[in-house]
C-alpha positions as CSV (number, residue, x, y, z in Angstrom):
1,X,-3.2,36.0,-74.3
2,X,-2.1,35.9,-78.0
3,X,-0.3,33.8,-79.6
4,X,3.3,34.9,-80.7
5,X,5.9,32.8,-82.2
6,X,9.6,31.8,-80.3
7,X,13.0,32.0,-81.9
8,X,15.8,29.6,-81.5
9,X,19.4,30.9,-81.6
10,X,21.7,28.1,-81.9
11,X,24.8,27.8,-79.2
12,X,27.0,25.5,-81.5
13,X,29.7,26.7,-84.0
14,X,30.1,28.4,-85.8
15,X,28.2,31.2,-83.9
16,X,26.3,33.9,-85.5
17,X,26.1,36.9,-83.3
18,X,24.5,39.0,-85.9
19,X,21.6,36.6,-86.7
20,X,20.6,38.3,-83.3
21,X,19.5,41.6,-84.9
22,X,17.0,40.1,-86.8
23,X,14.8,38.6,-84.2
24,X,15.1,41.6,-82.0
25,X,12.6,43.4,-84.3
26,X,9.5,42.8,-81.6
27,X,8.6,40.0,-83.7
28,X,9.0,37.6,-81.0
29,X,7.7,37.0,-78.0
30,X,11.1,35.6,-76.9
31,X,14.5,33.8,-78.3
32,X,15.5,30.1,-77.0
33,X,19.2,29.1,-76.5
34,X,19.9,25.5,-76.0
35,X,22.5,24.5,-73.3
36,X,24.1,20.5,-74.4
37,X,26.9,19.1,-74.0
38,X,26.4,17.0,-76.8
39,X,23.3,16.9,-79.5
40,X,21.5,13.9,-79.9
41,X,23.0,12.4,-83.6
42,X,25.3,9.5,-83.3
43,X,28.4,10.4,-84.1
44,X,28.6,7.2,-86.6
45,X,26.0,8.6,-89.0
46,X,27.7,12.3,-88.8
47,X,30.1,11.7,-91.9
48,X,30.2,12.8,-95.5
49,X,28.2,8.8,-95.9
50,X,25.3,10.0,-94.6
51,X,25.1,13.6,-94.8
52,X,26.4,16.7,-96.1
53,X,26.2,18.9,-93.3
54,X,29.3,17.1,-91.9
55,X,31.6,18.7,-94.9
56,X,30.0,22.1,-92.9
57,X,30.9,20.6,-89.8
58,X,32.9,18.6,-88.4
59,X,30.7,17.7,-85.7
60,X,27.6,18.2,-84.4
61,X,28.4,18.5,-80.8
62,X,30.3,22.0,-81.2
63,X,28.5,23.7,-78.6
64,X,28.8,26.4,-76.7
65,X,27.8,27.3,-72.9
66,X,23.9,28.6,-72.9
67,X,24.4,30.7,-70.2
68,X,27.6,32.3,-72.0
69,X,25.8,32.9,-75.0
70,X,22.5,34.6,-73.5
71,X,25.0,37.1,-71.7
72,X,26.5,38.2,-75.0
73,X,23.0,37.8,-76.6
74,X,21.5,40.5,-73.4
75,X,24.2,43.1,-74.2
76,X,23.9,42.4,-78.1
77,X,19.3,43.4,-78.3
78,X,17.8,45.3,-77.0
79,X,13.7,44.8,-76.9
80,X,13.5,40.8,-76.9
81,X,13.3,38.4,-73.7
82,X,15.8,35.8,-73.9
83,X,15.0,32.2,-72.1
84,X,17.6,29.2,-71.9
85,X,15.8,26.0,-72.9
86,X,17.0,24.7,-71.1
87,X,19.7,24.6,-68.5
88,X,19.5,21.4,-66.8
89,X,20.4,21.4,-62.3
90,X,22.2,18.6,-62.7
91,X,25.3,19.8,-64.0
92,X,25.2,23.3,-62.6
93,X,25.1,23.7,-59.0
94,X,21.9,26.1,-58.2
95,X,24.1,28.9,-56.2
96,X,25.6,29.3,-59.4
97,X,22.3,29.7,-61.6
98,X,20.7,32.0,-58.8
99,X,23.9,34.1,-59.0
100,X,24.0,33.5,-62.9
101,X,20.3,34.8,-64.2
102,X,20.7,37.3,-62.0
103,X,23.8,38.5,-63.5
104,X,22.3,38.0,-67.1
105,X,19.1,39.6,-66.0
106,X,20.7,42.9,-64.8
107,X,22.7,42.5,-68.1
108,X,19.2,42.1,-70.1
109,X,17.4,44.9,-68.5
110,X,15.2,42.5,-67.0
111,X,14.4,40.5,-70.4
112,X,16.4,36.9,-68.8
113,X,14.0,34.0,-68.3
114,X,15.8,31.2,-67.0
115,X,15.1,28.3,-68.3
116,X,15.6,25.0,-66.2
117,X,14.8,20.9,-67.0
118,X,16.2,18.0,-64.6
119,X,18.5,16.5,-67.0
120,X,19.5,14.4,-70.2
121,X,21.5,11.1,-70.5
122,X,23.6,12.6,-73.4
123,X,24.5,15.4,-71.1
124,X,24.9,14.5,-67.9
125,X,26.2,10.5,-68.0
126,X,28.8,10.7,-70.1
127,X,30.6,13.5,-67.6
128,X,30.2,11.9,-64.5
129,X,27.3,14.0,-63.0
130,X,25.1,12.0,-60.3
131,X,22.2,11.7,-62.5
132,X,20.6,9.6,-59.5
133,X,16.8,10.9,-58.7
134,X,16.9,14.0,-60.9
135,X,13.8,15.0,-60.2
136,X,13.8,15.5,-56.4
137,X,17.1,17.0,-57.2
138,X,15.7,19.3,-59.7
139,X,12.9,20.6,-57.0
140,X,15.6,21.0,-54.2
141,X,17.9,23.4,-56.5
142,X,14.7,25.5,-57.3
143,X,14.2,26.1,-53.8
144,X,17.7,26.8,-53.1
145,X,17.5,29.2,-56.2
146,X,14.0,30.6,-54.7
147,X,15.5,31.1,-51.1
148,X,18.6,32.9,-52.2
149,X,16.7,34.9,-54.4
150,X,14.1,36.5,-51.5
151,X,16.1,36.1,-48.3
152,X,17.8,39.1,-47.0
153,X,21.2,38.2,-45.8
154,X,22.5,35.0,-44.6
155,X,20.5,31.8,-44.9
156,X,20.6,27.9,-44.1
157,X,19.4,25.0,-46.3
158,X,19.9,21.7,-45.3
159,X,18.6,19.1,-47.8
160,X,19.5,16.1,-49.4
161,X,21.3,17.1,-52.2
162,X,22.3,20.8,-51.0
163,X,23.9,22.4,-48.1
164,X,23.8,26.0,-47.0
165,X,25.5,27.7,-44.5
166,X,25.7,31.5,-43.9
167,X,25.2,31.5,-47.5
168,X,23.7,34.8,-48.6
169,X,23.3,36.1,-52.6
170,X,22.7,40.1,-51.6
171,X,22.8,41.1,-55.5
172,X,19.5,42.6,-56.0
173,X,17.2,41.8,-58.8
174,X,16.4,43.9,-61.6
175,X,14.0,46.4,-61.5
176,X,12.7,44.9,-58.6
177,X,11.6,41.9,-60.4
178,X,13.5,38.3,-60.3
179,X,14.0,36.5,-63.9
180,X,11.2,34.4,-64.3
181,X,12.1,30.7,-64.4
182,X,10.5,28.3,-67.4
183,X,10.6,24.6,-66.6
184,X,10.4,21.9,-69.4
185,X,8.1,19.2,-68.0
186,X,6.3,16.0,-69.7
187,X,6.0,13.5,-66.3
188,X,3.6,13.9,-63.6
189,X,5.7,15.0,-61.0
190,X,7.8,17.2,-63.4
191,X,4.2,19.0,-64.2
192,X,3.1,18.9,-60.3
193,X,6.6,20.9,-59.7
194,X,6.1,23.1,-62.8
195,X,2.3,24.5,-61.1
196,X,4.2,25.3,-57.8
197,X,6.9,27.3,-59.0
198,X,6.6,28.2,-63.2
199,X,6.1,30.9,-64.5
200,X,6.3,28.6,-68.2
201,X,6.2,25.8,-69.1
202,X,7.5,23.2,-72.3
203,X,6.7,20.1,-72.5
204,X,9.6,17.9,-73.4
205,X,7.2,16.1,-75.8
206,X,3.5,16.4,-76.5
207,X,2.7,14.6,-79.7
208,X,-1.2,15.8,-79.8
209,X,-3.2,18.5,-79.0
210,X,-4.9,16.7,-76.1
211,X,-2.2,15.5,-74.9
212,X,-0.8,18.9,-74.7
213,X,-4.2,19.9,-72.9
214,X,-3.4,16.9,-70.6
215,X,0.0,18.3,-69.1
216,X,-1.1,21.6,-69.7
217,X,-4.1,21.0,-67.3
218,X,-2.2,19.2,-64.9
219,X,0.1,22.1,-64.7
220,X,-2.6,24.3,-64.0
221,X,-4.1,22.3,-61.6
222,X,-1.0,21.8,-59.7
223,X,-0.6,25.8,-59.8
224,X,-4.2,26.2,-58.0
225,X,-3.7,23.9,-55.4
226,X,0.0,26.2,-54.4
227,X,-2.4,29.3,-54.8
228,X,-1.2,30.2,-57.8
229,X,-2.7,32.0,-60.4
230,X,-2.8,29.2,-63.2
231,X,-3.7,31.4,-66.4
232,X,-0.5,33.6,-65.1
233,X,2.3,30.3,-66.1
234,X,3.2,30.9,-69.6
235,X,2.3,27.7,-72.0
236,X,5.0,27.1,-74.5
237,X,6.5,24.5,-77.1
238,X,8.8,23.1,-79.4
239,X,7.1,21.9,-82.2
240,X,9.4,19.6,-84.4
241,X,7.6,19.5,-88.1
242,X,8.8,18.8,-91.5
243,X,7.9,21.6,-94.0
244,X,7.9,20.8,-98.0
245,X,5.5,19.7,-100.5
246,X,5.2,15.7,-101.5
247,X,8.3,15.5,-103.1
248,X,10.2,17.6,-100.6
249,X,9.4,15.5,-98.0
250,X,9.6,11.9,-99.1
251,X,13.4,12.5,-99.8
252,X,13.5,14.2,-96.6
253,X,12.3,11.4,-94.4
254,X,14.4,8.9,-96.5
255,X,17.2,11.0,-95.1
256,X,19.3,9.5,-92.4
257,X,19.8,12.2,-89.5
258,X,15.6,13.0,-89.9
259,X,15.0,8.9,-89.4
260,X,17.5,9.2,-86.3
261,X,14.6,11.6,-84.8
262,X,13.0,8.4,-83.9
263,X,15.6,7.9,-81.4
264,X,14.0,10.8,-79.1
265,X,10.5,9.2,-79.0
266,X,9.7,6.8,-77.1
267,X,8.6,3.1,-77.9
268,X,5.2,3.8,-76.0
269,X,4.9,7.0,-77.6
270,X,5.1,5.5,-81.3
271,X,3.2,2.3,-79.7
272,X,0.1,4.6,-79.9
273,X,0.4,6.1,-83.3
274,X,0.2,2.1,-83.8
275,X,4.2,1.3,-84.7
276,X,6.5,-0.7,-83.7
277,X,10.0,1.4,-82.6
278,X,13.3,-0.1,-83.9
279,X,15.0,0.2,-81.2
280,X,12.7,-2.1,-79.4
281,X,9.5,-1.6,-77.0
282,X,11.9,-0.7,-73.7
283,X,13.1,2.6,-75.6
284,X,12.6,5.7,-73.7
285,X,13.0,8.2,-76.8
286,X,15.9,10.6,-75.3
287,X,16.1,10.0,-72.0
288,X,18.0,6.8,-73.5
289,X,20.6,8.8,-76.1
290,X,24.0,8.6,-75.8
291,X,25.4,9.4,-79.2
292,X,28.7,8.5,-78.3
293,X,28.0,4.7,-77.6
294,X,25.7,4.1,-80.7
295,X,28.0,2.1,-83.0
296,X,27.5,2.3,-86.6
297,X,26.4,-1.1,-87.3
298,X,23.8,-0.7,-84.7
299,X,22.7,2.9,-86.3
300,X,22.3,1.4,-89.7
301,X,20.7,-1.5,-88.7
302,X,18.0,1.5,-86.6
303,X,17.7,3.4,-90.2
304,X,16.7,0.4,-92.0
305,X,13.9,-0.4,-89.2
306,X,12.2,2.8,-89.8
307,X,9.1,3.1,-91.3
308,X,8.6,6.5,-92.7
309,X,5.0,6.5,-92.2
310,X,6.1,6.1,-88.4
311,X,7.9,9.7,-88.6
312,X,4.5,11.4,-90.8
313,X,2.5,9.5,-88.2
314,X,4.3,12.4,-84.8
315,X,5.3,15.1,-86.9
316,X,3.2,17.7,-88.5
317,X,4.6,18.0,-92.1
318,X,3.3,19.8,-95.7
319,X,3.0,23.0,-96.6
320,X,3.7,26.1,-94.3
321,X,-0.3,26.3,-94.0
322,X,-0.4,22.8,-93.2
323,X,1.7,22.9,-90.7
324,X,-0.1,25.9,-89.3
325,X,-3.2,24.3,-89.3
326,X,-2.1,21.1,-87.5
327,X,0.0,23.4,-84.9
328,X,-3.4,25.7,-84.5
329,X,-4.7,22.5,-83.0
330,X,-2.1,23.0,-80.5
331,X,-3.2,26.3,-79.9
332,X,-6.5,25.9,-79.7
333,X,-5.6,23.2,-76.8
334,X,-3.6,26.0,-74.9
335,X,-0.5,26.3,-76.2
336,X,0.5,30.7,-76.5
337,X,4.3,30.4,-77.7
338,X,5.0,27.7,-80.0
339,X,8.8,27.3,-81.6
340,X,8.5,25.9,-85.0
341,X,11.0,23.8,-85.7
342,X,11.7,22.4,-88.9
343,X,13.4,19.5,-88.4
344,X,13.8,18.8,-92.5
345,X,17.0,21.4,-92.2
346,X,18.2,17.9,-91.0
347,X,17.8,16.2,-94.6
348,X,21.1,18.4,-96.2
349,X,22.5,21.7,-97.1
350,X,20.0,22.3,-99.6
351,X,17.6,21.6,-97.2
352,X,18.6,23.4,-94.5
353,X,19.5,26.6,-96.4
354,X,15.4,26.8,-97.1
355,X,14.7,26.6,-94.1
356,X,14.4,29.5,-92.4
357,X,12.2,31.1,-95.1
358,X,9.8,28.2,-94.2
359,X,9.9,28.6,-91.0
360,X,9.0,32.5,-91.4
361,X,5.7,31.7,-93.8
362,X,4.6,29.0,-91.7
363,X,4.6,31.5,-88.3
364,X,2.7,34.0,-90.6
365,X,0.1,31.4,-91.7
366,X,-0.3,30.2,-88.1
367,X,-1.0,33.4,-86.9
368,X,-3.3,34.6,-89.9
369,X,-5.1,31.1,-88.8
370,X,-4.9,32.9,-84.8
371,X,-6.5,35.8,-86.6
372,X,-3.9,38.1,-85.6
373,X,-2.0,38.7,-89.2
């Protein structure tokens, strides 16, 4: 399989339903919209103080409904598959995402992946959602999305978190073929799930190369034992770096909202790049975000615990071919579609209006680096 870069279309306003015509050029393997509630910035360090892309925005948690979004995105291209990353099954009830790819898929021509995860504090807490044992949850709603999928006519379920009865979903897939469904998986029963049902895969963090051959082979272990074919799930990734030269970058990690990405990694993770994480050694990265309940005297005293050398230490960061060199690491250790992500569109307006073009030469060096340029 070759490598081919992911694009991310962003589900928050303000909404740019044009921006889809330029990654519908068979550039991309495939386009990634988010589904939040919220995004994971504290609402105390989202003011003119600390950034300048809250005089763009009044808030960062503006978002809009993934699923919505990849329906006008399927009627909007034409040649691109378009994958939610990713819809989480605790807040949507998995009648309603069977019923729901497939409605996007016929709308796609067949180019829907549906992209599923087990849940996020920031997302799910706040509302009032059961977040209780979301991972036996999440495997029960993929087999009620599974069985409504290939059952002809009416069909029972009786499980622990779902009840069918009579229940039947007779809208056909399209083509012939269901969506495929992606699953974003870093823990060991996430990854045993992911072999037995994926047809891709993200981890929700892999901070080297081995580690992402770790998961990755677990994955494909798990896939064997379910007589699977292994090599047929699809191994994807975010990858969060920081693009710039020397200068660039020292004023971008001195910037508040790229310290707060500390906040999604957790204190073992940093524990092994050998640093101490300010929000103490229980930390969980973002399994433990709630932006909403992060006071500001408690965020300020997090941005003056971070070492910068701690955020160099996770991220890949330099030039685009640096970057590409680092994420050909991740390449080499299995990884087809990577998402580059720069996360120093996080460090201002200024910042964030170079991004793109970054992001662009860094995909070319990567794969002139894949030798496919």
């Amino acid at each position: 399989m070759q490598v081919q870069p992911a694009a991310f279309f962003r589900t928050t306003l303000p909404i740019d339903l044009e921006a889809l015509a330029r990654v519908d050029d068979g550039r991309y393997h495939s386009v990634w919209l988010p589904d939040h509630m919220v995004s994971f910035w504290p609402d105390s360090i989202w003011t003119p103080e600390f950034t300048d892309l809250a005089e763009a925005s009044p808030s960062p948690h503006r978002h809009l409904d993934g699923m919505a979004v990849a329906a006008a995105a399927a009627v909007l291209t034409q040649r691109v598959p378009l994958a939610t990353s990713v819809v989480d099954t605790v807040r949507r009830h998995p009648v309603m995402l069977a019923q729901s790819a497939l409605t996007i898929d016929h709308l796609a021509k067949g180019r829907f992946i549906l992209g599923l995860g087990s849940g996020e504090t920031e997302n799910v807490v706040p509302y009032g959602f059961d977040f209780a044992a979301p991972v036996s949850r999440f495997e029960e709603a993929l087999q009620v999305i599974r069985l409504l999928w290939e059952s002809h006519g009416p069909v029972d379920f009786s499980g622990r978190f779902y009840q069918l009865r009579h229940a039947r979903l007779d809208t056909e897939p399209y083509d012939g073929h269901f969506p495929e469904i992606w699953i974003g998986a870093s823990g060991p029963r996430m990854l045993e799930i992911t072999g037995r049902y994926a047809d891709g895969w993200w981890p929700a963090g892999a901070w080297t190369p081995d580690h992402y051959a770790e998961m990755l082979g677990a994955v494909r272990t798990s896939a064997e034992r379910a007589g699977r074919d292994p090599m047929a799930i699809t191994p994807c990734f975010i990858q969060v770096c920081l693009i710039g030269d020397d200068d660039e970058l020292a004023e971008i990690v001195a910037a508040p909202l790229v310290r707060a990405f500390l906040l999604q990694v957790s204190a073992k993770t940093l524990a092994d790049f050998g640093f101490e994480h300010p929000c103490g050694d229980q930390w969980r990265g973002f399994q433990d975000i709630d932006p909403a309940t992060m006071p500001r005297e408690r965020i300020v005293d997090f941005l003056d615990r971070v070492d910068p050398a701690a955020i160099l230490a996770v991220v890949p960061h330099g030039s685009p071919r640096q970057v590409a060199t680092r994420i050909k690491e991740f390449v080499d250790a299995g990884l087809r579609v990577p998402k580059i992500l720069d996360y120093g569109a996080m460090a201002g307006r200024r910042h964030a209006a170079a991004s793109a073009e970054r992001v662009r030469a860094t995909e070319d060096a990567l794969l002139e680096l894949c030798g496919q340029s």
